[in-house]
N, C-alpha and C positions, 0 to 999 in steps of 0.2 A: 770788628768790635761788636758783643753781646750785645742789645737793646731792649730794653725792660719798660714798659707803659704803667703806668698803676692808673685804674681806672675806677671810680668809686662813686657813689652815691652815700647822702648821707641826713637824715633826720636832723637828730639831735646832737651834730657835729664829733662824734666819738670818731667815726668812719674819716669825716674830714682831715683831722688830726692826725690820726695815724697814716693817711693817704699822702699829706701834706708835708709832711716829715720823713717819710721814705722817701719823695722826688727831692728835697732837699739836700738828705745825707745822703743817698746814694748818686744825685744828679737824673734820677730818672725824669722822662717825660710824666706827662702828668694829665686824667680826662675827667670830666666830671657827668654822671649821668643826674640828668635835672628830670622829676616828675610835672608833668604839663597840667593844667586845670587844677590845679590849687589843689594836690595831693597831700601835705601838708601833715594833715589832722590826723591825729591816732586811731579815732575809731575809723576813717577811709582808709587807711594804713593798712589797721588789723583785718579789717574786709578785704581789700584787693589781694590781701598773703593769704587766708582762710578760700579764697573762693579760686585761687591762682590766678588772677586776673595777671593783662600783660597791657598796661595802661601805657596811655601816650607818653611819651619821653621825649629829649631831646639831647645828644650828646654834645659836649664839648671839650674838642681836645682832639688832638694830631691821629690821624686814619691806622688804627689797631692793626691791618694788617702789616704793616711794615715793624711792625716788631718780633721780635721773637719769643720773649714771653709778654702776655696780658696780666697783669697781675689783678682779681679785680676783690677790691673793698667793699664787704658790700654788709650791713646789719643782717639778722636774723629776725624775721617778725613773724611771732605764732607757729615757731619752728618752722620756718620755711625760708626759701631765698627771698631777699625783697624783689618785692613787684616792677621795681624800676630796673631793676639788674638785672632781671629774668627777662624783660620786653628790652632789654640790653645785647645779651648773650644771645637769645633768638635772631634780633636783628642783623648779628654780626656771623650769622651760618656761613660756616665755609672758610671764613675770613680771619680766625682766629687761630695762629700758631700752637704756640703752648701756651695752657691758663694753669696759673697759681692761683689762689682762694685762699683771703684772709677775712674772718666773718668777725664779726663784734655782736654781741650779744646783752640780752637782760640774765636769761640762765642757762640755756641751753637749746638747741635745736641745727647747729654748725653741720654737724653730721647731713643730716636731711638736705640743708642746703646747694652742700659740695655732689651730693648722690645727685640733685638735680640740674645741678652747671653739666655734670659730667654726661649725662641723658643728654641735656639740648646738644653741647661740642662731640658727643659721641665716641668720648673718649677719658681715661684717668686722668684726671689734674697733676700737673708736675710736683703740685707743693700745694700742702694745705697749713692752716693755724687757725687758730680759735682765741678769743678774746672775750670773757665777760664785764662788762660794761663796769663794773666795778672796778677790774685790776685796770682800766684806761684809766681812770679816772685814780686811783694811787698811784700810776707811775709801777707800778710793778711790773706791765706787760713789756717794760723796756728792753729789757736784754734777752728774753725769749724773742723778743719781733728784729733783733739786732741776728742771731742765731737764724731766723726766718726768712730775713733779709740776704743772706749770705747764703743758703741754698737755692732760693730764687735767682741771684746773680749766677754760682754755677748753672742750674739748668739752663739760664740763657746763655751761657759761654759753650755748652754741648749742645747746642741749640743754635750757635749762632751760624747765618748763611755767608756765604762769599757773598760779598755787594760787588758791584761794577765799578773799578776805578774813575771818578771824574775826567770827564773829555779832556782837561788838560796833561792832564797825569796820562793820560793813554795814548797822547801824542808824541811827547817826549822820548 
């Protein structure tokens, strides 16, 4: 069976939301990347995305490699990836199957983001979308992330590994 992670950070909870509602409707597991030292504030925000910084983090959530796709959630700050997601993606070299990329935005800068997930993993993203923080916030983004959601589940089913039957199962 496919397995799908959605892994997200998230400010202003737009990212949450849509994170939070993918593991719900689809059953996906679910990770959360937390910025350490009181990353918080907007203008530290907008600094650590202007300068690329790859600030302390701390994840939470079931070990990324045992999935097949990463799905990762992550905002757009000052057109760039965010800095908790980026000292994310870094973190996880090597380790990372297939990534999807679903960004949320103020206006623009999604593009720049996914060009930089794709640098650190070394390779195309299975699946990308874009959201600006506006259509979260009417309900609009619903049935394009519903469309987005469903090609992420196929890549992870053309993706998915043989796992080892449970010792029980293998005895019988």
């Amino acid at each position: 069976m496919a397995k799908v992670l959605v892994v997200f950070h998230s400010r202003s909870g737009h990212c949450r939301m849509i994170a939070e509602a993918l593991s719900q409707k689809r059953g996906w597991s679910l990770g959360e990347v937390v910025y350490l030292q009181g990353g918080q504030s907007y203008g530290r925000c907008a600094r650590d995305a202007l300068l690329r910084r790859e600030p302390q983090i701390r994840y939470q959530g079931p070990n990324p490699s045992r999935f097949d796709v990463v799905l990762l959630v992550s905002p757009v700050w000052c057109w760039r990836l965010s800095p908790p997601m980026r000292s994310f993606v870094r973190s996880m070299h090597g380790k990372l199957d297939g990534v999807a990329m679903l960004s949320c935005m103020g206006g623009s800068g999604a593009g720049n983001a996914v060009a930089e997930v794709e640098r650190l993993i070394k390779r195309p993203v299975v699946a990308k979308i874009a959201f600006r923080q506006d259509q979260v916030e009417s309900g609009s983004h619903t049935e394009p992330l519903q469309a987005f959601a469903d090609e992420v589940a196929a890549c992870a089913s053309t993706r998915a590994r043989p796992r080892p039957a449970p010792a029980a199962a293998q005895a019988a």
